[in-house]
C-alpha positions as CSV (number, residue, x, y, z in Angstrom):
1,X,-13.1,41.6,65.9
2,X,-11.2,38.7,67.4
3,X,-7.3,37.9,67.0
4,X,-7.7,34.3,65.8
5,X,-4.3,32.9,67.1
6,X,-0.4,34.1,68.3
7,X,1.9,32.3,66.8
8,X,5.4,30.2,68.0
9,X,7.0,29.3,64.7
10,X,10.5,27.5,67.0
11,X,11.7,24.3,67.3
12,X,11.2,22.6,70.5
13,X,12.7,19.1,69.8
14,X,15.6,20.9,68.2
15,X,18.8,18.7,69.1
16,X,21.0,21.8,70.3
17,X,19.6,21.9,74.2
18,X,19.9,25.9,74.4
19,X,17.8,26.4,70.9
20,X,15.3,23.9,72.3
21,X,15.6,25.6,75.9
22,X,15.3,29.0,74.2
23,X,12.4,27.9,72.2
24,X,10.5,26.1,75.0
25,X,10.8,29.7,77.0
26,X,9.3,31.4,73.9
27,X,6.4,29.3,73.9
28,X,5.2,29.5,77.4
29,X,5.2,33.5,76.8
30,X,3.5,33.3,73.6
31,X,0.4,31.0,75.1
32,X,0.7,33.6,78.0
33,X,0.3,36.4,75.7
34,X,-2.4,34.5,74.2
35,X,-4.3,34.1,77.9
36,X,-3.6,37.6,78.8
37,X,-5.2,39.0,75.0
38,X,-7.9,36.6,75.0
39,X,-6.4,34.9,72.1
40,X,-8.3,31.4,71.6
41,X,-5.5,29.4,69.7
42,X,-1.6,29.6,70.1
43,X,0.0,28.1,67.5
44,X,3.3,25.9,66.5
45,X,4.5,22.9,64.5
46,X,5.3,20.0,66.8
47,X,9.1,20.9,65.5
48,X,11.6,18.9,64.1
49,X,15.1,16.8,65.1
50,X,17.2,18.7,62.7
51,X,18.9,21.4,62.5
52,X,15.7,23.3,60.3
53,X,12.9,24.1,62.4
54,X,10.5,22.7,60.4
55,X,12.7,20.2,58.3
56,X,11.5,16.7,57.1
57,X,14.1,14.5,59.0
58,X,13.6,10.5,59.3
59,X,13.8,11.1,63.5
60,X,10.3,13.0,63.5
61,X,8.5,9.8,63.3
62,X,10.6,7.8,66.0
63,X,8.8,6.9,69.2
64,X,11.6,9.2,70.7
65,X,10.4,12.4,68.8
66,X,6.4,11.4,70.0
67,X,7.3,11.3,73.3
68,X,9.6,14.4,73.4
69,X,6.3,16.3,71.7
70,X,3.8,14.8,74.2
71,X,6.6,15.8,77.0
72,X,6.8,19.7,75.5
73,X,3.3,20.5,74.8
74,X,2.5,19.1,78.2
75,X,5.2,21.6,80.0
76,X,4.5,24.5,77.9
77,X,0.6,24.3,78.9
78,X,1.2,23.6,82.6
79,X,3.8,26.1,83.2
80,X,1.1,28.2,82.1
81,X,-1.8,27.1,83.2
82,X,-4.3,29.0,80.6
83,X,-7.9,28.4,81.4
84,X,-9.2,29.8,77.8
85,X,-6.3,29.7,75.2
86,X,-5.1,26.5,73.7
87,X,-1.8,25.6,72.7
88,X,-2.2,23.5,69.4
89,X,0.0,22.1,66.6
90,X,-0.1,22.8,63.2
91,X,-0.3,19.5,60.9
92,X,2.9,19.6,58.6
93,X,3.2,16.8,55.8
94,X,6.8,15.4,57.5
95,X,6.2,15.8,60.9
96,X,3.6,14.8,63.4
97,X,0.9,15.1,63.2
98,X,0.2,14.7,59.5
99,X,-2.8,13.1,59.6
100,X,-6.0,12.8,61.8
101,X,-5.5,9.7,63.6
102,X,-1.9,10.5,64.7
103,X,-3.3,13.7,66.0
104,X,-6.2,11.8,68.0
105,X,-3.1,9.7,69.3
106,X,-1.5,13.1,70.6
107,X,-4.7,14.3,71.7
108,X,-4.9,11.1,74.1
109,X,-1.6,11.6,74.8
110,X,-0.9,14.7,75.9
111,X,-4.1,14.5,78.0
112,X,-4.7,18.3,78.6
113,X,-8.3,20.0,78.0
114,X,-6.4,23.4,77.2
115,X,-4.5,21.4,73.5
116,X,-6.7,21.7,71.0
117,X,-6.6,20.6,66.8
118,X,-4.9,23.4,64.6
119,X,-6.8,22.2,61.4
120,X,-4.8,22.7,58.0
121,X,-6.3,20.4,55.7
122,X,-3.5,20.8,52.7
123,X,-0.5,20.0,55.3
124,X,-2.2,16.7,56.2
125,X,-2.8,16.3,52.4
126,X,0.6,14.9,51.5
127,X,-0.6,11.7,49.1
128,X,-2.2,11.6,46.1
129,X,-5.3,9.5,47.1
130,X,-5.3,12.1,50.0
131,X,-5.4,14.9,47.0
132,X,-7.9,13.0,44.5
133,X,-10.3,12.3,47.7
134,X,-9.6,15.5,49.4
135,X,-13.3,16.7,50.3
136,X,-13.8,13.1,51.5
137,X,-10.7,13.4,53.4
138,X,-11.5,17.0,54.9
139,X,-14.8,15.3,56.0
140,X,-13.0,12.8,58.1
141,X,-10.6,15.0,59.7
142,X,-14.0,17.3,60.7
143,X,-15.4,13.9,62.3
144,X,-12.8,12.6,64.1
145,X,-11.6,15.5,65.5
146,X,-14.5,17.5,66.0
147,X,-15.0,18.8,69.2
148,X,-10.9,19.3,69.3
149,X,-10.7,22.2,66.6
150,X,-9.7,24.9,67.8
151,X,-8.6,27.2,64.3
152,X,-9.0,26.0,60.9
153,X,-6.6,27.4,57.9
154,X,-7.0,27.4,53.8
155,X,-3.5,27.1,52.8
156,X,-4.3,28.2,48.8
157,X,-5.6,31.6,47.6
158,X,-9.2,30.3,47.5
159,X,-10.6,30.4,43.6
160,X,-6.7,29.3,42.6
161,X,-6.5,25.6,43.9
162,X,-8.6,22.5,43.4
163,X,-10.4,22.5,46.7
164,X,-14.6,23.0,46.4
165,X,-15.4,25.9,49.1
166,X,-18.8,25.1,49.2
167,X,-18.2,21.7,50.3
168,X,-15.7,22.6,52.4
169,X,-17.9,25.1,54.2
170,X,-20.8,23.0,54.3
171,X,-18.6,20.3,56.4
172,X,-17.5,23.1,58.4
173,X,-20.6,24.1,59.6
174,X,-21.9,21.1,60.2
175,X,-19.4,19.6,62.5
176,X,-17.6,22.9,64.3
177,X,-18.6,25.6,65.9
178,X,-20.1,28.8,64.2
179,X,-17.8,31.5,65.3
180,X,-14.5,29.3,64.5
181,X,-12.4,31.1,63.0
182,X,-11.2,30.0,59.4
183,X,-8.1,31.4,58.3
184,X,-6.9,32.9,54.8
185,X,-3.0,32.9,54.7
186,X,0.1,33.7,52.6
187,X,-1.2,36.2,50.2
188,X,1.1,38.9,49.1
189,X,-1.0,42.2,49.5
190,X,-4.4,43.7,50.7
191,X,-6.1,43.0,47.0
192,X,-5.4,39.3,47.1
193,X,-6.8,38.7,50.5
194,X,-9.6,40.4,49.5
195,X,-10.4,39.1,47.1
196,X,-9.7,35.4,48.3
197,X,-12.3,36.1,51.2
198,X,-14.9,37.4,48.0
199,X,-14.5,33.7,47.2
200,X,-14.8,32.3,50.0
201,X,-18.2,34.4,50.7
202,X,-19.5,33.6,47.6
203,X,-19.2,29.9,48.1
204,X,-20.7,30.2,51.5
205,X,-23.6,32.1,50.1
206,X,-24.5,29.0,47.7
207,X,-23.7,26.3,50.1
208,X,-26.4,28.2,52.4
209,X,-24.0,29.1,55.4
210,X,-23.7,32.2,57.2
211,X,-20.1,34.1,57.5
212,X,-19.7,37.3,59.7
């Protein structure tokens, strides 16, 4: 069994200096944790410049805010050094990145080999082309970041949104590795996760592509 990620869940752009200091501090221990465990992915949104962690606030998009997030994921990773967990950032729809190409840009950016692409596709789909074109749109996210993805997540209780699984899945497989890790989150008990991953099986069954 592996643990697919450790999560940060603070805000390290936060405007108060000793909640961002704090935060910062929490982060390098959690992608330590994540070295030490052999925990491939550690997790966090990119954080906001409000006072909500994870608040939509005009300053997230300033040039500002990119460089402050370029600045923290680069001293989180090299205060720790990892040399096989990856700090990444999960896409949110009001904060960067919220889209593939603004997280290629932070990929170049940050320039590290150990930040790698926290893939949500239903964060990143925040329009309403995005949601009418969305396995067109989870098919370019796979292609321009492949080779960065480090965890992928399924945001709906699979069988209760409009997302096709076997599509999904069959771009999966085709442009990531096989043993990435794909995610099922925010169900309420045992039962519903269960039987969100007998959807998710059955799709991969007809689309052809092995699961373990």
């Amino acid at each position: 069994m592996t643990v697919a990620e450790a999560g940060v869940w603070r805000n390290v752009l936060s405007p108060d200096r000793k909640e961002r200091e704090a935060a910062l501090h929490y982060a390098r221990n959690q992608l330590a944790f994540a070295e030490e465990h052999g925990i491939p992915c550690c997790v966090n949104v990119a954080g906001s410049r409000g006072q909500r962690w994870d608040g939509a606030y005009k300053d997230n998009y300033s040039q500002e805010t990119y460089d402050l997030i370029v600045e923290s994921v680069q001293d989180i990773i090299d205060s720790v050094q990892p040399k096989k967990a990856c700090y990444s950032l999960e896409p949110m729809p009001w904060m960067l990145p919220d889209g593939p190409d603004e997280y290629l840009q932070m990929i170049q950016g940050i320039d590290r080999v150990q930040f790698k692409v926290h893939m949500d596709f239903v964060n990143m789909i925040n329009s309403p082309r995005r949601f009418l074109f969305a396995h067109e749109f989870i098919e370019e996210c796979l292609q321009k970041l492949d080779g960065n993805v480090i965890s992928l997540i399924h945001e709906a209780a699979p069988g209760k949104g409009s997302l096709d699984f076997r599509l999904v899945l069959k771009s999966i497989d085709r442009h990531l590795s096989k043993d990435m890790p794909v995610l099922l989150e925010h169900m309420n008990s045992f039962e519903e996760y269960a039987a969100a991953y007998d959807h998710v099986a059955q799709a991969a069954r007809e689309a052809g592509v092995p699961i373990t």
